[in-house]
C-alpha distance (Angstrom), angle and dihedral (degrees) to the residues before:
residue distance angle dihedral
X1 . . .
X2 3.80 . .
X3 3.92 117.5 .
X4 3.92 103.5 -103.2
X5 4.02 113.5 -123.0
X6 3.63 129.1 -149.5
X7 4.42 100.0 -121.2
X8 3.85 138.7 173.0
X9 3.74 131.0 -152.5
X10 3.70 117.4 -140.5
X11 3.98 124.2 -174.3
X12 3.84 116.0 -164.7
X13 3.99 106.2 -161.0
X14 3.89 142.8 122.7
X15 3.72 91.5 -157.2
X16 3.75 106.2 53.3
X17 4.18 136.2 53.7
X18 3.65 124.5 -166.0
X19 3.78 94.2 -80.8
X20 3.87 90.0 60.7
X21 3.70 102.8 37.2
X22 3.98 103.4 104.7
X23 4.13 90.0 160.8
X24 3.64 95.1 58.6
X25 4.18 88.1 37.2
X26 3.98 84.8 53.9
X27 4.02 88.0 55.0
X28 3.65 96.6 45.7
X29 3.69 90.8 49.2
X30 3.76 92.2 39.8
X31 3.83 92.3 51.4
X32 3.35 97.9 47.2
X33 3.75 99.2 45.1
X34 3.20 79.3 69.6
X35 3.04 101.3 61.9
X36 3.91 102.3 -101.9
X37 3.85 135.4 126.1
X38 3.81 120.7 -103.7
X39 4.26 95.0 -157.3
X40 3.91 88.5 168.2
X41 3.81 144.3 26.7
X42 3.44 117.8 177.9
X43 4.10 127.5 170.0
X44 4.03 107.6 -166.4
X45 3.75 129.7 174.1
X46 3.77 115.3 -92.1
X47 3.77 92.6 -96.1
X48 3.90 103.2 138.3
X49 3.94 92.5 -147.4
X50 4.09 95.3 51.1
X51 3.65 86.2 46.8
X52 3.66 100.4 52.5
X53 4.23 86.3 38.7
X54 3.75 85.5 66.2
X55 4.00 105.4 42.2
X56 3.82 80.3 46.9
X57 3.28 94.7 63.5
X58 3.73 98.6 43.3
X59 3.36 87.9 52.0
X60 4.04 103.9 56.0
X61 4.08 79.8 47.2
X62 3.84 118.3 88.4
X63 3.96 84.7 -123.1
X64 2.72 143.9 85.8
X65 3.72 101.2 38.8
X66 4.14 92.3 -172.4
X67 3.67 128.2 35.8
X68 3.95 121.4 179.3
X69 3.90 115.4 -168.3
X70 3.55 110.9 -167.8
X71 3.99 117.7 -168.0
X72 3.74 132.2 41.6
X73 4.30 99.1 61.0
X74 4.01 93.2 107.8
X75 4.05 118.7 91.2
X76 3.62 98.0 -111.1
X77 3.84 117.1 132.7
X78 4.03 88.2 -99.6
X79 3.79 102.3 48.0
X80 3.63 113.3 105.4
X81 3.87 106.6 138.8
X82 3.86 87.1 115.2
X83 3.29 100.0 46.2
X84 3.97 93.0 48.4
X85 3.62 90.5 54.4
X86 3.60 117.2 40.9
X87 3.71 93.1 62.3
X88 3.68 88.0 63.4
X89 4.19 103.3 43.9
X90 3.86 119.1 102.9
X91 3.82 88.0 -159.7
X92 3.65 121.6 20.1
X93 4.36 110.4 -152.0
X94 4.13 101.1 -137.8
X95 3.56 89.6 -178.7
X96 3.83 87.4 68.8
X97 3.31 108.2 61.3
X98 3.90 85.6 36.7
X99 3.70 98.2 53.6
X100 3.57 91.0 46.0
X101 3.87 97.4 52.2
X102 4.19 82.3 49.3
X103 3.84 93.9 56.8
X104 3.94 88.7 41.7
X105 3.19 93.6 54.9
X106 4.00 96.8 71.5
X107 4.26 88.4 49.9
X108 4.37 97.7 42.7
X109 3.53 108.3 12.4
X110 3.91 121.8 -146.6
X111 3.64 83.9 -6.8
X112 3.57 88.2 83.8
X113 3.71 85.3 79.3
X114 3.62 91.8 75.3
X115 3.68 89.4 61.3
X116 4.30 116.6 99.2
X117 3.60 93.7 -176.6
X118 4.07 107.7 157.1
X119 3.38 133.9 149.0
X120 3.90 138.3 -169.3
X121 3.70 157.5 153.4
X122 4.10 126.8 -66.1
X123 3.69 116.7 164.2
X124 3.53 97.7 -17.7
X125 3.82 90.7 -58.5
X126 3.92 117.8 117.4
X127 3.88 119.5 -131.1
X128 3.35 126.9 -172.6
X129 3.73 124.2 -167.6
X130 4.19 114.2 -151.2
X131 3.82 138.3 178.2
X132 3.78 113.5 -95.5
X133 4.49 93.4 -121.9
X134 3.62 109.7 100.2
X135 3.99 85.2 -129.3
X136 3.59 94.3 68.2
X137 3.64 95.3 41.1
X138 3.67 91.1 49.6
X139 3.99 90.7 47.6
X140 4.29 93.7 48.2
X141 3.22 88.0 49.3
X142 4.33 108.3 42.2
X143 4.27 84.3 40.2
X144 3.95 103.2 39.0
X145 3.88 126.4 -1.9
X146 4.45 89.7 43.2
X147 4.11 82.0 65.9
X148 4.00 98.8 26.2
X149 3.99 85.8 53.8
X150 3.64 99.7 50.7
X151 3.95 123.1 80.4
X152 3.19 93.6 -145.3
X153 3.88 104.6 55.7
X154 4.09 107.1 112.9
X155 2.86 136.5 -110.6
X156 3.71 101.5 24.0
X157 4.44 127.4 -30.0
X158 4.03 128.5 175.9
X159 3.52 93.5 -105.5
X160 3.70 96.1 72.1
X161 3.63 90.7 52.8
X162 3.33 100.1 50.5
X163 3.98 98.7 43.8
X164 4.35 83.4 52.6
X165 4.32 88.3 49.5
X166 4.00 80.0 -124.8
X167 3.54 86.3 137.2
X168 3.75 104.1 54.1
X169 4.11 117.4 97.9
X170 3.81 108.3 -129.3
């Protein structure tokens, strides 16, 4: 059995509220299917500086030890996800976002160019940046954070790292 992790769920989106917010739904489902705690989940407008005031503060706190924000990763005028949270990683995880382009690439095409998905390490708490679509949240999570999120996924996953504090920057 894979070592349950303490997670939140944030949506970044001027359109949507938490009735209408299937991609951050999926992930809360998804997360706890497997077993996983959803402490937090929080649906803020696409404001880059609210956004990174909130994963700032889960991230000095001892939970939650994952946070996925889906929404705000396109180039649009309004999408600032990446640009609120890359100031504040200690590590950022460039196979992420490249990975995740790779695997979109069979479902959109070169439109999976458009896509800034990333993800990365502050204070020993992993963040993962994802489109808003339910299609790419569904395909980041069934091809990389399903394994990365479960202890027992050989020959190395995030949740090994974070339980041993490897990942936190002294």
């Amino acid at each position: 059995m894979s070592e349950a992790l303490t997670c939140a769920v944030l949506t970044a989106s001027d359109t949507r509220d938490l009735s209408t917010d299937t991609s951050g739904q999926y992930l809360q489902d998804a997360l706890e299917a497997m077993g996983h705690r959803v402490v937090f989940r929080e649906l803020l407008p696409d404001e880059p500086y609210q956004i990174r005031a909130q994963v700032c503060r889960w991230a000095a706190d001892a939970d939650p030890q994952v946070v996925l924000i889906t929404g705000g990763t396109g180039f649009s005028g309004r999408d600032g996800t990446v640009e609120a949270i890359r100031p504040i990683l200690d590590t950022e995880i460039e196979g992420f976002g490249e990975l995740f382009r790779q695997l979109s690439y069979t479902d959109i095409g070169s439109s999976t160019v458009q896509s800034r998905a990333m993800a990365g390490l502050s204070n020993n708490t992993f963040i993962a940046c994802l489109p808003g679509s339910g299609g790419a949240c569904r395909l980041a999570f069934e091809k990389i954070l399903r394994e990365q999120l479960d202890s027992t996924h050989k020959p190395c996953n995030f949740v090994n790292l974070l339980l041993r504090g490897d990942a936190r920057r002294q």
